[in-house]
C-alpha positions as protocol buffer text, in pm:
chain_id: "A"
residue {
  index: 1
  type: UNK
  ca { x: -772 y: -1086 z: 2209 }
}
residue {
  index: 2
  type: UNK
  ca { x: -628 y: -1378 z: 2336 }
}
residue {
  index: 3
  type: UNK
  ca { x: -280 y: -1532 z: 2210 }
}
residue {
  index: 4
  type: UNK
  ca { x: -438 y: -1880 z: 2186 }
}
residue {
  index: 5
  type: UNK
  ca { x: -699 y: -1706 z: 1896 }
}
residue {
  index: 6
  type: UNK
  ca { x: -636 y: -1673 z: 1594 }
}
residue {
  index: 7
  type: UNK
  ca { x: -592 y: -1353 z: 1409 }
}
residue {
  index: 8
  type: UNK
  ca { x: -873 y: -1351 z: 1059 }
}
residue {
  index: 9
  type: UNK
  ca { x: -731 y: -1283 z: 723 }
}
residue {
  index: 10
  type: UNK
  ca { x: -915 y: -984 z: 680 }
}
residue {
  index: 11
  type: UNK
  ca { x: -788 y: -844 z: 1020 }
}
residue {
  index: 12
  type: UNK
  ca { x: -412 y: -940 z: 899 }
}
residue {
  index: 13
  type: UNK
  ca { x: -462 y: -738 z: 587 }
}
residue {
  index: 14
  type: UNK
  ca { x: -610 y: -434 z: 689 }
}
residue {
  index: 15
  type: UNK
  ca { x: -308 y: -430 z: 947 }
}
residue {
  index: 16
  type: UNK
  ca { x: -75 y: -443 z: 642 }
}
residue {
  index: 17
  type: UNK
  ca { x: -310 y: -176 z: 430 }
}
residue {
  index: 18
  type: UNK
  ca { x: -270 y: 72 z: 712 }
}
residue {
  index: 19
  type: UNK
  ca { x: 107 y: -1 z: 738 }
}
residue {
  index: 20
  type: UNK
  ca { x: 116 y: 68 z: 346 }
}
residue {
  index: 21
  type: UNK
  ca { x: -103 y: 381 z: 418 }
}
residue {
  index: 22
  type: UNK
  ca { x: 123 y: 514 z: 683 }
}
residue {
  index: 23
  type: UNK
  ca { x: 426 y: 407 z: 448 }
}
residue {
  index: 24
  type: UNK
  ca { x: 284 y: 643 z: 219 }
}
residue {
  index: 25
  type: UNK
  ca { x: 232 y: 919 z: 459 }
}
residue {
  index: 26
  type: UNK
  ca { x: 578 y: 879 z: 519 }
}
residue {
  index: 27
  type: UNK
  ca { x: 723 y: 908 z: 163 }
}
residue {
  index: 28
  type: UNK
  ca { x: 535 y: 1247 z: 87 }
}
residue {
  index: 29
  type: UNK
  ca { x: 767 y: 1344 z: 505 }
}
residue {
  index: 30
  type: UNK
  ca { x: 1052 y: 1199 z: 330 }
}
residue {
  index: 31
  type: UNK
  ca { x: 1020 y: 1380 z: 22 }
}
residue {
  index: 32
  type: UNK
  ca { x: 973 y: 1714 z: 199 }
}
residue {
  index: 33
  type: UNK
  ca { x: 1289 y: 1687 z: 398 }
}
residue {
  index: 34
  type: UNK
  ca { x: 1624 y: 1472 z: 199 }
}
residue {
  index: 35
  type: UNK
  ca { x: 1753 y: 1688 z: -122 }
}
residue {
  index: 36
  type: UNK
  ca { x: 1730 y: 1601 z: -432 }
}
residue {
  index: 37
  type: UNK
  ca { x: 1959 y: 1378 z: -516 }
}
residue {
  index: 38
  type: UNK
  ca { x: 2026 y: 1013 z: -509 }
}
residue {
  index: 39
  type: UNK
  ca { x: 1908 y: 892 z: -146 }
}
residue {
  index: 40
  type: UNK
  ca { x: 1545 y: 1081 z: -221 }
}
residue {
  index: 41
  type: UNK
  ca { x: 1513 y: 882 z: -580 }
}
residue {
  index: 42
  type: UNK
  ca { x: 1622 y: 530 z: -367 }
}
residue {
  index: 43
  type: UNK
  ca { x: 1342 y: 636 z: -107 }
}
residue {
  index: 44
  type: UNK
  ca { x: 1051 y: 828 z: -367 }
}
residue {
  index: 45
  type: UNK
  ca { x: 1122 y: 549 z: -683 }
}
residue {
  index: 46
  type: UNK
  ca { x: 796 y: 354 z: -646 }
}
residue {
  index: 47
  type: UNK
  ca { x: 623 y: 65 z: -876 }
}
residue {
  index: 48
  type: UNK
  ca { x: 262 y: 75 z: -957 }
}
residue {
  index: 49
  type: UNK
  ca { x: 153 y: -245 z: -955 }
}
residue {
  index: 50
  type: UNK
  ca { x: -266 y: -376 z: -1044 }
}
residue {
  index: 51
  type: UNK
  ca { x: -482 y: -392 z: -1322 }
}
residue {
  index: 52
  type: UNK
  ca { x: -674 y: -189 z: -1511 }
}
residue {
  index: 53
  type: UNK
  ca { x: -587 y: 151 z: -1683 }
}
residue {
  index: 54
  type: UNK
  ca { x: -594 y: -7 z: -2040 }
}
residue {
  index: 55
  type: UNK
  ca { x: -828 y: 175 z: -2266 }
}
residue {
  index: 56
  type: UNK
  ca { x: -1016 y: -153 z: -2366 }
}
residue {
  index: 57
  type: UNK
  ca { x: -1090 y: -189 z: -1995 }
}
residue {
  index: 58
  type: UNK
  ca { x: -1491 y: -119 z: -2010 }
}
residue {
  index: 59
  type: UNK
  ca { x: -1774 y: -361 z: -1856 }
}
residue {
  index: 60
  type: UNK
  ca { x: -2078 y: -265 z: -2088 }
}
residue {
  index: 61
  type: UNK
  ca { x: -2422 y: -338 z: -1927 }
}
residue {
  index: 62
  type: UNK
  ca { x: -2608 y: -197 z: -2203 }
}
residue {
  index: 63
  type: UNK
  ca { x: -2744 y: 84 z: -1923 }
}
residue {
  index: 64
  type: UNK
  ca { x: -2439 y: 188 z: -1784 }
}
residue {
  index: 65
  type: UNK
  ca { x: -2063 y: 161 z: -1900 }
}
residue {
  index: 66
  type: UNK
  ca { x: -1758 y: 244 z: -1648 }
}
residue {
  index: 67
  type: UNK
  ca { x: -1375 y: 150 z: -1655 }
}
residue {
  index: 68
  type: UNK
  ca { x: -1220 y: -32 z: -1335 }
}
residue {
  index: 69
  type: UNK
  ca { x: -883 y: -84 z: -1188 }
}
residue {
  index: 70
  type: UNK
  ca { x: -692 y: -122 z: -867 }
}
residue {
  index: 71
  type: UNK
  ca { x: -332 y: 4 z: -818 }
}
residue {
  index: 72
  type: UNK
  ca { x: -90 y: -27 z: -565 }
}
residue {
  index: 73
  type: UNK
  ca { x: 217 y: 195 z: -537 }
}
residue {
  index: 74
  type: UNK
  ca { x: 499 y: -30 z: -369 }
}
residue {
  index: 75
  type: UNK
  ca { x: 824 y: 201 z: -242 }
}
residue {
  index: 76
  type: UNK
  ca { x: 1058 y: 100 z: -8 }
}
residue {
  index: 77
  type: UNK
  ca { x: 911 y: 361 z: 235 }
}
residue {
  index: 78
  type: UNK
  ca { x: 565 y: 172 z: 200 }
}
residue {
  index: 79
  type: UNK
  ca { x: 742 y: -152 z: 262 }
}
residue {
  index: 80
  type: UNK
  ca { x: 922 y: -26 z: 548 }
}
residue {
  index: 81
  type: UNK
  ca { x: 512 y: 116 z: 665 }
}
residue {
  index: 82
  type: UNK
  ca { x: 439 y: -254 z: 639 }
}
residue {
  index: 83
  type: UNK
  ca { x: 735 y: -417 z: 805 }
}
residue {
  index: 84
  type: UNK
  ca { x: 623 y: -233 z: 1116 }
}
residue {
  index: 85
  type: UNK
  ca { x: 288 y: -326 z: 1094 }
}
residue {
  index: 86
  type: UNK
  ca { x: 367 y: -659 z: 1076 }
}
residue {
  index: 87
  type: UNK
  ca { x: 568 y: -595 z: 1379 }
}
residue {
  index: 88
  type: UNK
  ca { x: 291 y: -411 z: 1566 }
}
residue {
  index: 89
  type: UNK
  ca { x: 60 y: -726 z: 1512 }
}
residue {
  index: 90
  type: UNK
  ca { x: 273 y: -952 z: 1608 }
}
residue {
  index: 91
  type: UNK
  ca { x: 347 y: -754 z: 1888 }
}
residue {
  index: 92
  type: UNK
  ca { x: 22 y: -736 z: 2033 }
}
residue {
  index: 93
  type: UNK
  ca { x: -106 y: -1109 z: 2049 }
}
């Protein structure tokens, strides 16, 4: 790609999903290898954030009935997956 192009919206977000991804991926390495103890809970502490998950959630179509929802878990670890793949794409222009 060219650095005078610009980058689509869709392109800059599945950048950041796979940084939030590999964030992830690297929460479950950081659990395995700190103690227990304070620095794991800063690292592991996450906040589920989304909609959904309510009881009353239910689209009826008279045929069919199903629940939906969409969560994110945000930790610092995931934010710190997405920081550097924000770097990485701004890296490669």
């Amino acid at each position: 790609m060219k650095s005078n192009q610009k980058r689509s919206i869709s392109f800059i977000f599945l950048v950041l999903f796979f940084g939030v991804v590999a964030g992830s991926i690297l929460s479950q390495f950081v659990g395995a290898i700190f103690p227990p103890g304070v620095v794991k809970q800063f690292f592991l502490t996450s906040t589920s954030i989304g909609w959904g998950g309510h009881p009353d959630n239910w689209i009826d179509l008279f045929v069919i009935r199903f629940k939906t929802g969409f969560f994110v878990d945000i930790s610092v670890v995931s934010i710190l997956g997405m920081g550097i793949s924000w770097y990485f794409l701004r890296y490669f222009k």
